[in-house]
C-alpha positions as CSV (number, residue, x, y, z in Angstrom):
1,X,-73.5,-38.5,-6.5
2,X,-71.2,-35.3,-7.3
3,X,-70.0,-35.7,-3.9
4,X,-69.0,-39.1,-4.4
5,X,-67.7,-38.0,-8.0
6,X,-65.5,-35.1,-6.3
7,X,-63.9,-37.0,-4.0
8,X,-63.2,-39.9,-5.8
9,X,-61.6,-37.6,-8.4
10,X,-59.4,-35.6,-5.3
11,X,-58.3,-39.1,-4.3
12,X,-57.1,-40.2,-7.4
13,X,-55.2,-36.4,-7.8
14,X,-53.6,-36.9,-4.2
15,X,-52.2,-40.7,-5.5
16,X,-51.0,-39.6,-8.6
17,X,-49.4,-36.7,-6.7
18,X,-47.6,-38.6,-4.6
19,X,-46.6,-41.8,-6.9
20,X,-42.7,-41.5,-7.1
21,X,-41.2,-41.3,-10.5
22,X,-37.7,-41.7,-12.1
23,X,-35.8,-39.1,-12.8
24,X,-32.5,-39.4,-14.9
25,X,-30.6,-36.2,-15.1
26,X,-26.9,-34.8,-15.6
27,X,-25.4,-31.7,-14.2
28,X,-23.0,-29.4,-16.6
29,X,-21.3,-26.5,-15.4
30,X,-21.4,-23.0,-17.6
31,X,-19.3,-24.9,-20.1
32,X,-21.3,-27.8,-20.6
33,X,-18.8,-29.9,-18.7
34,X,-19.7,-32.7,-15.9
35,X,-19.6,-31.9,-12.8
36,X,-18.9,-35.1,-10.5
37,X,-20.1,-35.4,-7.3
38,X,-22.9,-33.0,-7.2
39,X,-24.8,-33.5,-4.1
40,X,-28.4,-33.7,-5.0
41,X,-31.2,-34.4,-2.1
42,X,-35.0,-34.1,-2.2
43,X,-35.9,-31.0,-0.1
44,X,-37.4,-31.9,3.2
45,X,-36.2,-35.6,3.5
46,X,-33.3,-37.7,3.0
47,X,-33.4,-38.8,-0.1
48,X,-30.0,-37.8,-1.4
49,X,-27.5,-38.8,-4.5
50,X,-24.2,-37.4,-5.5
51,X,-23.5,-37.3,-9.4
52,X,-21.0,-40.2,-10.7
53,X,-18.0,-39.2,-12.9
54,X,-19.9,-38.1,-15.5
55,X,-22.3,-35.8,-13.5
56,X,-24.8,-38.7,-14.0
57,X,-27.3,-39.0,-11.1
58,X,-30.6,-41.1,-10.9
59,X,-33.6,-40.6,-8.2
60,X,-37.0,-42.2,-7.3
61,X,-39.1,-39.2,-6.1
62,X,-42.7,-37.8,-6.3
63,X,-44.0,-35.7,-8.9
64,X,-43.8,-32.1,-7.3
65,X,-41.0,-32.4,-4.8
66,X,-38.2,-30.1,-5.1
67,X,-34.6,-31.2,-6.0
68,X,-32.0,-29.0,-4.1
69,X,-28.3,-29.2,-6.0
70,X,-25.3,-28.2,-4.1
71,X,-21.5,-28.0,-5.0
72,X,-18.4,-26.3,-3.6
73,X,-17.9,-23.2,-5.5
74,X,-21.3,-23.1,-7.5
75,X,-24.4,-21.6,-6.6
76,X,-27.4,-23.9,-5.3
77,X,-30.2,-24.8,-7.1
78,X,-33.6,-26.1,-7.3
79,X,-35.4,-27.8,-9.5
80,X,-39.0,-28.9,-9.3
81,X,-40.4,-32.1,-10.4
82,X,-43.3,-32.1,-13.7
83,X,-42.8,-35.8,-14.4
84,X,-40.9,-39.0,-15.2
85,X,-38.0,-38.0,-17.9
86,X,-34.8,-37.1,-18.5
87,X,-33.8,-33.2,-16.6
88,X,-30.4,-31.3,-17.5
89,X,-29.4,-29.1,-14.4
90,X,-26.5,-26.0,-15.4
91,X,-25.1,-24.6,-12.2
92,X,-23.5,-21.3,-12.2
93,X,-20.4,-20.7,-10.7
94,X,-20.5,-18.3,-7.3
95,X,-17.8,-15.7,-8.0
96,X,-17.9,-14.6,-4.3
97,X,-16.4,-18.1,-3.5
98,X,-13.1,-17.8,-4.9
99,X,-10.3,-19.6,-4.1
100,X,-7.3,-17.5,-2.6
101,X,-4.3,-17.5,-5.0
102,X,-0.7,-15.9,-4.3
103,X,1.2,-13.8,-6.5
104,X,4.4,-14.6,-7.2
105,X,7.1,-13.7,-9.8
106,X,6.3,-15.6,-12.6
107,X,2.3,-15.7,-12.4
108,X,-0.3,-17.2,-9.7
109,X,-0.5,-20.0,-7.9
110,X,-3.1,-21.5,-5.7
111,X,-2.7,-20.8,-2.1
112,X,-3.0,-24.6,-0.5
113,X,-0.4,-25.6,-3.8
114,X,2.3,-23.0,-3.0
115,X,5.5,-24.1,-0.2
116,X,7.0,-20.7,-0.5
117,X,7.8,-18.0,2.5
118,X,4.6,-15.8,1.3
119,X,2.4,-13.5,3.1
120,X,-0.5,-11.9,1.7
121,X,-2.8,-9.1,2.6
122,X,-5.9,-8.1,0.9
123,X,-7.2,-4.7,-0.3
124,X,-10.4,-4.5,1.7
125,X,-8.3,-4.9,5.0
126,X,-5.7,-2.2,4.2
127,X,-8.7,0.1,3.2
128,X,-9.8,-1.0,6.6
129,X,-7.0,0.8,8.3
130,X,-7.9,4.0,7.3
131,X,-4.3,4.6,6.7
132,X,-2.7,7.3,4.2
133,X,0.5,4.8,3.6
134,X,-0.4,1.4,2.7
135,X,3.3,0.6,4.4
136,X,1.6,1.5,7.8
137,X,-1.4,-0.8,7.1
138,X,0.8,-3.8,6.7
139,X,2.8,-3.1,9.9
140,X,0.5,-5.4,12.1
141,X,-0.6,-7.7,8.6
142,X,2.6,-9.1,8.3
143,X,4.5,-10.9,10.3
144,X,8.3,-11.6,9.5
145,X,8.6,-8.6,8.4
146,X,9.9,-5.4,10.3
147,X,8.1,-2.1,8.8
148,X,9.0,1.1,10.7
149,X,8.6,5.0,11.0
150,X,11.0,7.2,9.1
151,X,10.5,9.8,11.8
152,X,8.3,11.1,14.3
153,X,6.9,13.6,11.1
154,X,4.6,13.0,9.2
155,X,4.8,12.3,5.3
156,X,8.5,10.9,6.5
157,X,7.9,7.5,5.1
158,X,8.5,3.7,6.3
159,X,11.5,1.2,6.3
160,X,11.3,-2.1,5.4
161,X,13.1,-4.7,6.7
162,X,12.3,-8.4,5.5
163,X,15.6,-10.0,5.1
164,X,18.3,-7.8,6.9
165,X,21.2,-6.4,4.9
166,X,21.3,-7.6,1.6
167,X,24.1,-7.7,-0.7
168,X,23.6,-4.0,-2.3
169,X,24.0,-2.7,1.0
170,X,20.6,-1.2,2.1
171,X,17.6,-2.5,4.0
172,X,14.9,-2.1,0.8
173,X,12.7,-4.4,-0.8
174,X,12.3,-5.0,-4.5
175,X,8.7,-3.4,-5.1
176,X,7.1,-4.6,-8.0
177,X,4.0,-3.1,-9.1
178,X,1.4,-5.0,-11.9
179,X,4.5,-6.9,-12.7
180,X,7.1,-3.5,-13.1
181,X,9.9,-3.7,-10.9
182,X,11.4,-1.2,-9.2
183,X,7.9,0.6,-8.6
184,X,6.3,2.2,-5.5
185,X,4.2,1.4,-3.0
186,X,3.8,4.7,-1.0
187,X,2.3,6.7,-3.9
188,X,-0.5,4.4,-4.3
189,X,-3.9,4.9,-3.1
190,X,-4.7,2.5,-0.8
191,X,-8.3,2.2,-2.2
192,X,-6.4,0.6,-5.5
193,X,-4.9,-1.7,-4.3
194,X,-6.2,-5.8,-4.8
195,X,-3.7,-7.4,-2.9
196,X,0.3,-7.4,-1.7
197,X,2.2,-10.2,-1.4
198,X,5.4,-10.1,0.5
199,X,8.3,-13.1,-0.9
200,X,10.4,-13.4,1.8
201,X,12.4,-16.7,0.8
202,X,15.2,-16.8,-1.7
203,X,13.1,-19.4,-3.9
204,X,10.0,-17.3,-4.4
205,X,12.1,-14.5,-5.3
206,X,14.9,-16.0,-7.4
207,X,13.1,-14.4,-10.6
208,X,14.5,-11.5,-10.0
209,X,18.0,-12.3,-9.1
210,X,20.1,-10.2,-7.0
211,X,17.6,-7.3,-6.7
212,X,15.5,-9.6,-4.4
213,X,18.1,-10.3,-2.2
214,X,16.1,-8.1,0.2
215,X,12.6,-9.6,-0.5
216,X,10.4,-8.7,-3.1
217,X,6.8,-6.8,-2.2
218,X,4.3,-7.6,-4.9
219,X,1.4,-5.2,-5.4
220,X,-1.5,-6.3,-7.7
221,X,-3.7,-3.3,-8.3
222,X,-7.9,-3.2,-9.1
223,X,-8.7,-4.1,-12.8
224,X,-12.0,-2.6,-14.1
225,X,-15.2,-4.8,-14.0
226,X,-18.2,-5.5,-16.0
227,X,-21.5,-4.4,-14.3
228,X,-22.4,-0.6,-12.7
229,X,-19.8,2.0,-12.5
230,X,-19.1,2.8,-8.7
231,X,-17.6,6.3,-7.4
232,X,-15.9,6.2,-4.3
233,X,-14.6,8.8,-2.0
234,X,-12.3,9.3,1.4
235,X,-11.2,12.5,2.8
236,X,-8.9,12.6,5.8
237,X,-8.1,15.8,7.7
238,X,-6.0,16.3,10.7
239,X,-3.3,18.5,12.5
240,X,-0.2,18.9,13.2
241,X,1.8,20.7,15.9
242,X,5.0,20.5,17.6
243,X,4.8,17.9,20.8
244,X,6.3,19.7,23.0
245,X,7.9,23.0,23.1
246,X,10.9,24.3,24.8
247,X,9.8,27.1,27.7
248,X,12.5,30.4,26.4
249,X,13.8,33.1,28.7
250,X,12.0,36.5,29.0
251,X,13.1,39.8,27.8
252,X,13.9,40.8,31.3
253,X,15.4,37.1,32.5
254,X,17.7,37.5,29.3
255,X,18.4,40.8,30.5
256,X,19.6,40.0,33.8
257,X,22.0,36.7,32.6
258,X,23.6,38.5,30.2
259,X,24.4,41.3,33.2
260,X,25.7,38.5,34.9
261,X,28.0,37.6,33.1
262,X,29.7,41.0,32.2
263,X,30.2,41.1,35.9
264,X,31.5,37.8,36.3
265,X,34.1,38.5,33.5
266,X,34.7,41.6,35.4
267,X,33.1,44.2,33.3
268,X,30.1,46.7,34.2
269,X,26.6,45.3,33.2
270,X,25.1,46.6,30.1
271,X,23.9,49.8,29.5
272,X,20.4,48.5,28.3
273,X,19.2,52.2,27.4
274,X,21.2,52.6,24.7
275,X,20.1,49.5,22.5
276,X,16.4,49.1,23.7
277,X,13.9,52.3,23.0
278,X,12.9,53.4,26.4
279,X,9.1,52.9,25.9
280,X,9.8,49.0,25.7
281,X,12.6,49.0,28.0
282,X,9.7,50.3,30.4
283,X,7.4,47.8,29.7
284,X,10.3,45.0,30.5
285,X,11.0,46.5,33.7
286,X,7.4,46.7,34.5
287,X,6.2,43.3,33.5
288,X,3.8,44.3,30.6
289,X,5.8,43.1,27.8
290,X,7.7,40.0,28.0
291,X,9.2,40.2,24.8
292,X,9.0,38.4,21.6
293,X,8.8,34.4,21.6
294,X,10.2,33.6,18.3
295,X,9.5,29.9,18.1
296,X,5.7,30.8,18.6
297,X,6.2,32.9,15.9
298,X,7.5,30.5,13.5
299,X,4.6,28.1,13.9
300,X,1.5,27.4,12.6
301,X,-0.5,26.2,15.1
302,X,-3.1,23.4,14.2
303,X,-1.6,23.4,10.5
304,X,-3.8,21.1,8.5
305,X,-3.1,18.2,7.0
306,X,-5.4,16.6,4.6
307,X,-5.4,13.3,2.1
308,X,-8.1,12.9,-0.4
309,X,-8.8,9.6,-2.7
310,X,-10.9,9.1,-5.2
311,X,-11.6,6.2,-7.1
């Protein structure tokens, strides 16, 4: 008889279990505003609704299956069914899915609005480049725009070319930094940089008259954040030394041209005893001393050069 009793009562558990029930329920954002088409499907069939206008959405489905929510930019979610009834669903925005915006003079826009002549290059891939000048990081970033070497030196700087020559007469780009013209882009730390946009047509430039005639560089640095403090560090080291140097005379191959030519201008060759001590004018003759190579000794071989950052 408890048998019977057990399972007749497991039986009547596993019906009501899966006896579908209706479920009314809206879906708000963080600001208790609808959010329309909200894609909400029962997890592991396909029973599926989107959310009307008002973020309104109704669904027959068993007590104790799993409602999955979905929507561009928010975090999913999933709610499990207790019962018939009326649910409430707030979905949290996902801040890693953010849509790209450009800079431009008078504010931001977003990227799939904006018609300008913009190109834009995010912090993370200039700190890829593991480059001291953020200039050289943007040299194969942005195309249109003709960045080159100073010099063969280092610390020498880059040119920028965007628009040829502009009216004032030189090659350079208005640089505008956190929305202060007339700033600079090479004495930045590459690791604080958020983003640089590069205006290269007339349009998305015209805020700033005819000190853009050249293009304007935008350069939007880090803010501070809520949430753990970071501490960041790079160190670069390197060398420099001259490429190639020029191979000099000898004390005795000097010697002998300049005995040449006193006897081709019809003079006696020099008497080398009396301006040379005779102990070194030995060691010449002999080999042992070849004399002093002064562009050895106004280097410094292997002379470090080093760049720290901290952030």
């Amino acid at each position: 008889m408890k048998r019977l009793l057990t399972i007749l009562f497991l039986g009547l558990s596993l019906c009501a279990f899966g006896q579908k029930v209706a479920i009314n329920g809206t879906v708000v954002d963080g600001n208790d505003s609808p959010l329309p088409g909200v894609h909400v499907i029962e997890k592991g069939t396909t029973n599926a609704v989107a959310a009307d206008a008002n973020g309104e959405f109704t669904m027959n489905v068993p007590v104790g299956a799993v409602l999955e929510f979905t929507y561009i930019g928010y975090i999913p979610k999933d709610v499990t069914v207790t019962g018939a009834g009326n649910i409430r669903v707030v979905m949290v925005e996902d801040s890693d899915v953010i849509e790209d915006v450009v800079v431009v003079g008078y504010g931001v826009q977003k990227k799939k609005l904006f018609t300008g002549a913009t190109v834009q290059v995010k912090g993370e891939d200039i700190a890829k480049m593991n480059t001291v000048n953020p200039l050289g990081a943007l040299q194969s970033k942005t195309p249109g725009v003709n960045i080159t070497s100073n010099g063969g030196f280092l610390d020498q700087g880059f040119k920028v070319n965007i628009r040829g020559m502009g009216t004032t007469g030189t090659y350079s780009p208005l640089y505008v930094v956190d929305g202060v013209p007339n700033g600079s882009l090479s004495s930045l730390n590459a690791s604080d940089i958020e983003s640089i946009d590069v205006l290269k047509d007339a349009a998305s430039a015209a805020i700033y008259g005819a000190r853009a005639a050249n293009g304007v560089i935008l350069i939007t640095t880090k803010k501070g954040k809520a949430g753990t403090g970071e501490v960041a560090y790079d160190g670069y080291y390197g060398v420099q030394n001259l490429y190639k140097i020029p191979t000099i005379l000898t004390a005795q191959e000097y010697m002998n041209i300049m005995d040449e030519a006193r006897v081709m201008d019809g003079y006696t060759p020099w008497n080398w005893e009396t301006y040379i001590p005779a102990k070194d004018l030995a060691a010449i003759r002999n080999g042992s001393w070849k004399g002093t190579n002064w562009l050895k000794e106004m280097q410094n071989p292997n002379a470090p050069k080093t760049e720290l950052k901290d952030t």
